[in-house]
C-alpha positions, 0 to 999 in steps of 0.5 A: 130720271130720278127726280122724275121717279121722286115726284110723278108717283104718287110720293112727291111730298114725302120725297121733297120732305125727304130731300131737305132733311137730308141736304139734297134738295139744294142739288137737285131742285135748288130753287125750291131748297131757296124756298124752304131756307127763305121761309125758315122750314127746318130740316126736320120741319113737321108743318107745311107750306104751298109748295109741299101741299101742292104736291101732296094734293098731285100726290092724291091723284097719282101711284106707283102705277099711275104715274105723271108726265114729268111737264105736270110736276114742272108745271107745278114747281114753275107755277109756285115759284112764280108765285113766290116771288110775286103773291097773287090774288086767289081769283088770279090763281084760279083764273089762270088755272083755268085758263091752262084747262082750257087751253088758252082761252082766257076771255072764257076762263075771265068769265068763268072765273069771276064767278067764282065765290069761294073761301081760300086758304089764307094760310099761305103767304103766296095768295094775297087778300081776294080784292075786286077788279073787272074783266080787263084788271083779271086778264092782265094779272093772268097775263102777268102770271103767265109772263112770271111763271115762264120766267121762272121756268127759264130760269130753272132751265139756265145754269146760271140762275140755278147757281144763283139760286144754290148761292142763297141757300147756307152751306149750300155746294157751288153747283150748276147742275139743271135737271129739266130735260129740253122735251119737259120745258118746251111742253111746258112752256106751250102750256104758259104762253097759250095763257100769255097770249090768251088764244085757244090752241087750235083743234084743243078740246079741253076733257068734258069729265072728271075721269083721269086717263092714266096712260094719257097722262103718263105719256103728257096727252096736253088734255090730262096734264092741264086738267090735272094740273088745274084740279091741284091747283083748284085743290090748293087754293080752295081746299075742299074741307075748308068749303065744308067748315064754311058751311058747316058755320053758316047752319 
């Protein structure tokens, strides 16, 4: 519950900032603690990564009285951790994110997605370098995403793992603790495998605008939480000001 109060209001990136300074982060999201001790992010680290940029971009779409499910944040982490441990072609992001929108339709997310002509962040050591590929070589990476990140949730979910993941953290407590309730990491794991298998879900209709129902949200309506956890991953990878430097460049 307290985690849930950290990330799903509108303050997960001051939180997860928080939390790693002060060595709280290895008990309660050690996973992501590993993250931050591989790449050297110093307790009291200024810059950012993919991880605190994801979350601040949630963090734009949310407040203390328009919170998130929890299966959104946990998405999220899933989703990066997969990424973490194995990078990704940006059109492969986006096209799985897409295929999340739509509920699982990935031959309409392939297409859709490999229309796609915009600049990514190259900033971050999760998004490979963009490399051509045709419709069958894009859907099977999404697959394989698909497949990493319910991987990784399952981990994150097992004591085990999580005791491996606080082992590879310095001076970190031996600890087993999993903060994942079973309701969160059964919708979430809905959300990966209609990817994985890349069928729509039956009677699923993706949202038609852009407006944010806030109490749908809140209680994990499948339509918002998808939209929106597409909306930050799009967010992330291809920042909105980096588009408009581009074509600031080309006048």
């Amino acid at each position: 519950m307290e985690v849930n109060y950290m990330l799903a209001y509108g303050s997960a990136e001051a939180s997860l900032r928080l939390l790693w300074r002060f060595g709280l982060l290895e008990h309660l999201l050690p996973f992501q603690a590993a993250y931050f001790s591989s790449t050297l992010f110093k307790r009291k680290d200024n810059g950012t990564n993919m991880l605190l940029v994801l979350f601040s971009k949630l963090d734009s779409f949310l407040a203390p009285n328009r919170p998130c499910h929890n299966s959104l944040w946990i998405s999220i982490l899933a989703f990066h951790e997969a990424l973490v441990r194995k990078p990704r072609d940006p059109l492969v992001v986006a096209t799985f994110a897409l295929a999340v929108y739509l509920g699982g339709d990935l031959p309409l997310a392939v297409d859709i997605g490999q229309s796609i002509n915009r600049q990514h962040d190259a900033g971050f050591a999760e998004l490979l370098e963009p490399r051509m590929r045709g419709k069958k070589g894009l859907l099977a990476e999404v697959k394989d995403l698909a497949i990493s990140m319910r991987q990784a949730l399952t981990e994150m979910t097992d004591e085990y793992y999580v005791a491996n993941a606080m082992a590879k953290i310095p001076q970190a407590p031996s600890s087993d603790l999993v903060f994942i309730p079973l309701q969160a990491y059964l919708k979430v794991l809905k959300l990966i495998e209609r990817v994985q298998h890349g069928k729509k879900e039956i009677g699923y209709e993706p949202k038609s605008n852009g407006n944010i129902d806030y109490h749908n949200l809140a209680n994990g309506t499948p339509a918002e939480v998808r939209n929106l956890f597409t909306l930050v991953v799009f967010d992330t990878i291809y920042p909105p000001n980096l588009e408009k430097e581009d074509d600031s460049s080309r006048r």
